[in-house]
C-alpha positions as YAML, in Angstrom:
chain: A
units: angstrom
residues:
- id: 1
  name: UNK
  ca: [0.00, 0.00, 0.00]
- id: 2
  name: UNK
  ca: [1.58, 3.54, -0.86]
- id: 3
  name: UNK
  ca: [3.58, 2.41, -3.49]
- id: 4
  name: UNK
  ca: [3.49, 2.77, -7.27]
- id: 5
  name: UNK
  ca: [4.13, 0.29, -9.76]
- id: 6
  name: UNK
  ca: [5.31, 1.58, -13.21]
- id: 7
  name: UNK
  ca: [5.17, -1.54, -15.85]
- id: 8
  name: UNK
  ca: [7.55, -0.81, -18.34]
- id: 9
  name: UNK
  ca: [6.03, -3.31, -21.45]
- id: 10
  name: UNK
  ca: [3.03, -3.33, -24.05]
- id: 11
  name: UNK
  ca: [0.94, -1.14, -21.68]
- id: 12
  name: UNK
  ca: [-1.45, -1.95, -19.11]
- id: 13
  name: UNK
  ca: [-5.59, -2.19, -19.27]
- id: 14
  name: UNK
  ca: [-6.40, 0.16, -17.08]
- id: 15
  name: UNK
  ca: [-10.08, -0.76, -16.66]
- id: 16
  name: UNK
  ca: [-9.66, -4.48, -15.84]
- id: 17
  name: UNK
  ca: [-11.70, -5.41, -12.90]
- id: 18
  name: UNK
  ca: [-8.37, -6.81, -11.47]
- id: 19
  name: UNK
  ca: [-6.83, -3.46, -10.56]
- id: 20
  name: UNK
  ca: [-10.19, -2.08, -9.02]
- id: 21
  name: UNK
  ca: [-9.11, 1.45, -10.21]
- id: 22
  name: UNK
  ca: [-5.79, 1.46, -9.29]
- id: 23
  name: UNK
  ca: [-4.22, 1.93, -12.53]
- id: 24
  name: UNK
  ca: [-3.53, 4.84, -14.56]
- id: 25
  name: UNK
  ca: [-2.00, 5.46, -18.14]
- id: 26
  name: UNK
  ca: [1.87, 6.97, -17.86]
- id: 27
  name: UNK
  ca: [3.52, 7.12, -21.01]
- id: 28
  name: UNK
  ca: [3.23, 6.08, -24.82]
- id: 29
  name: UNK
  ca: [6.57, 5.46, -26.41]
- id: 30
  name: UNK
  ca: [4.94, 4.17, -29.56]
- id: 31
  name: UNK
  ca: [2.12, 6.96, -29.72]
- id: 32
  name: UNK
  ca: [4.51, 9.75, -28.11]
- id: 33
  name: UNK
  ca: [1.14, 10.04, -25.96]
- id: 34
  name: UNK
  ca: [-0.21, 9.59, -22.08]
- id: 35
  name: UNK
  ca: [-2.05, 7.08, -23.61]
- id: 36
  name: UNK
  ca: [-0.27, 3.32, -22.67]
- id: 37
  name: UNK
  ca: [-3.29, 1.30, -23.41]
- id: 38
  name: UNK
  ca: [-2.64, -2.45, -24.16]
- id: 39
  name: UNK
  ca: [-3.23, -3.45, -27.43]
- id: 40
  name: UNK
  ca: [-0.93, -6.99, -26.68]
- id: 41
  name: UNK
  ca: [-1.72, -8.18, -23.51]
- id: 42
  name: UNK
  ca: [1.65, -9.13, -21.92]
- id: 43
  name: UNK
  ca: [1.63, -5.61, -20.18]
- id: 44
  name: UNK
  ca: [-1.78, -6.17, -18.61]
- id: 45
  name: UNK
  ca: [-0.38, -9.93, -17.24]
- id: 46
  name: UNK
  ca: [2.89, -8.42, -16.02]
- id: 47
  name: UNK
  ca: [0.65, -5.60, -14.13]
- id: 48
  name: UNK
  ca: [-1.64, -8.45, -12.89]
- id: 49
  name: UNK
  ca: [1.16, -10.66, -11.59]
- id: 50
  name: UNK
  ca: [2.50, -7.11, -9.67]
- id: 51
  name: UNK
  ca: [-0.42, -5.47, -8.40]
- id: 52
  name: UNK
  ca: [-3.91, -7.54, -9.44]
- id: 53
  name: UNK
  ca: [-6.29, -8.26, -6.55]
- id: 54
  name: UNK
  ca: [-6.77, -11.97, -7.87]
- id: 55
  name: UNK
  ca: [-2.95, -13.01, -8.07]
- id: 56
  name: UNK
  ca: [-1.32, -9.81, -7.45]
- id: 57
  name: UNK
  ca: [1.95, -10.24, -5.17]
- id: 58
  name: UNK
  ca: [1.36, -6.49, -4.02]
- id: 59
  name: UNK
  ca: [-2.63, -5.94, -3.65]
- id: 60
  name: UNK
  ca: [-2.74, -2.70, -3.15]
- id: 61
  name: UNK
  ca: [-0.21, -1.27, -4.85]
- id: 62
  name: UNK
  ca: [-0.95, 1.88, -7.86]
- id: 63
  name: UNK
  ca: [-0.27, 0.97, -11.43]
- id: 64
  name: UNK
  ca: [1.22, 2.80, -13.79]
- id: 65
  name: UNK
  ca: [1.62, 1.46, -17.70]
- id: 66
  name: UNK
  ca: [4.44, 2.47, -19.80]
- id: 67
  name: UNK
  ca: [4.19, 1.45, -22.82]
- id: 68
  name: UNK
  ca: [7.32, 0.60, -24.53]
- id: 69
  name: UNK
  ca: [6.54, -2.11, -26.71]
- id: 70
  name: UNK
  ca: [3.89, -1.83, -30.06]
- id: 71
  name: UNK
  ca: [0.81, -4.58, -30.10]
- id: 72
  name: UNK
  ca: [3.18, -7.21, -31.59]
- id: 73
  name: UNK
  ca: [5.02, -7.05, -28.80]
- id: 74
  name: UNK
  ca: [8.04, -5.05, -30.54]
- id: 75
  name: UNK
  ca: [9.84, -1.38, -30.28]
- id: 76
  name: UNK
  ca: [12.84, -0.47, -30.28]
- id: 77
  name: UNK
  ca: [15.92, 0.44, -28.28]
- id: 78
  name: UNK
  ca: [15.12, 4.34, -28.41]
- id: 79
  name: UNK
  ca: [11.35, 3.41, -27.07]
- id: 80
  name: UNK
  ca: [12.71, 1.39, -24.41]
- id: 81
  name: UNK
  ca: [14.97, 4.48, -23.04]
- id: 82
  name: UNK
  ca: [12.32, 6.82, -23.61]
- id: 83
  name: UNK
  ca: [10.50, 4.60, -21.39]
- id: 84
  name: UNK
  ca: [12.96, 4.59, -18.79]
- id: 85
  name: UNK
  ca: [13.43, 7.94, -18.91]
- id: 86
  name: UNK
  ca: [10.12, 8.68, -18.53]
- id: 87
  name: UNK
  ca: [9.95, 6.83, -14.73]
- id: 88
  name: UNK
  ca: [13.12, 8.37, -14.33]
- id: 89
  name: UNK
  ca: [11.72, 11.66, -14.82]
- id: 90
  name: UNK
  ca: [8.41, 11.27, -13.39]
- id: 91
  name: UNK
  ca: [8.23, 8.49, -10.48]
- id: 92
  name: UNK
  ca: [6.06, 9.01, -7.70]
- id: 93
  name: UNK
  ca: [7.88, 7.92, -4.94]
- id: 94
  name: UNK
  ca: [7.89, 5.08, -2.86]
- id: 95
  name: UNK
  ca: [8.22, 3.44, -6.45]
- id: 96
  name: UNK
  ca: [9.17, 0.15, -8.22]
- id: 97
  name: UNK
  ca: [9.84, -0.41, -12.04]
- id: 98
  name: UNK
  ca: [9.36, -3.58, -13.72]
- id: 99
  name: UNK
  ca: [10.42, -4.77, -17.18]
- id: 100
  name: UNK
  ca: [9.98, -8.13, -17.73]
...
């Protein structure tokens, strides 16, 4: 509880029952947007196995999608960094990135 989760991936589904309104877009690397919606679905998994209430290893945590990689599941370096950067840059603290 208290901490945010930034999910550095394909983006995260922010309106899946499993986050009960905990998560919120970040950052588009593909789009160059605030819009890291999951088009993929490997995101959304990684930000289920983090913070779902189902599965999730930290319950109450805050979610925050990054989305990094395109709907294929593919970007490059440069997205990656931007990514990065962006938690870097904008982290609400106590924080935790994950790129799996």
């Amino acid at each position: 509880e208290g901490v945010t989760a930034y999910v550095i991936d394909t983006g995260v589904r922010i309106s899946h029952s499993d986050f009960g309104g905990r998560a919120a877009n970040g950052y588009d690397a593909i789009d160059n947007d605030n819009v890291a919606q999951d088009g993929h679905g490997h995101g959304t998994h990684v930000a289920g196995t983090v913070g779902g209430t189902a599965y999730g290893v930290a319950k109450k945590a805050k979610i925050v999608g990054v989305r990094v990689l395109n709907n294929q599941g593919s970007g490059t370096t440069a997205q990656v960094v931007a990514g990065i950067d962006w938690v870097t840059a904008n982290a609400v603290k106590p924080a935790v990135a994950n790129m799996s």
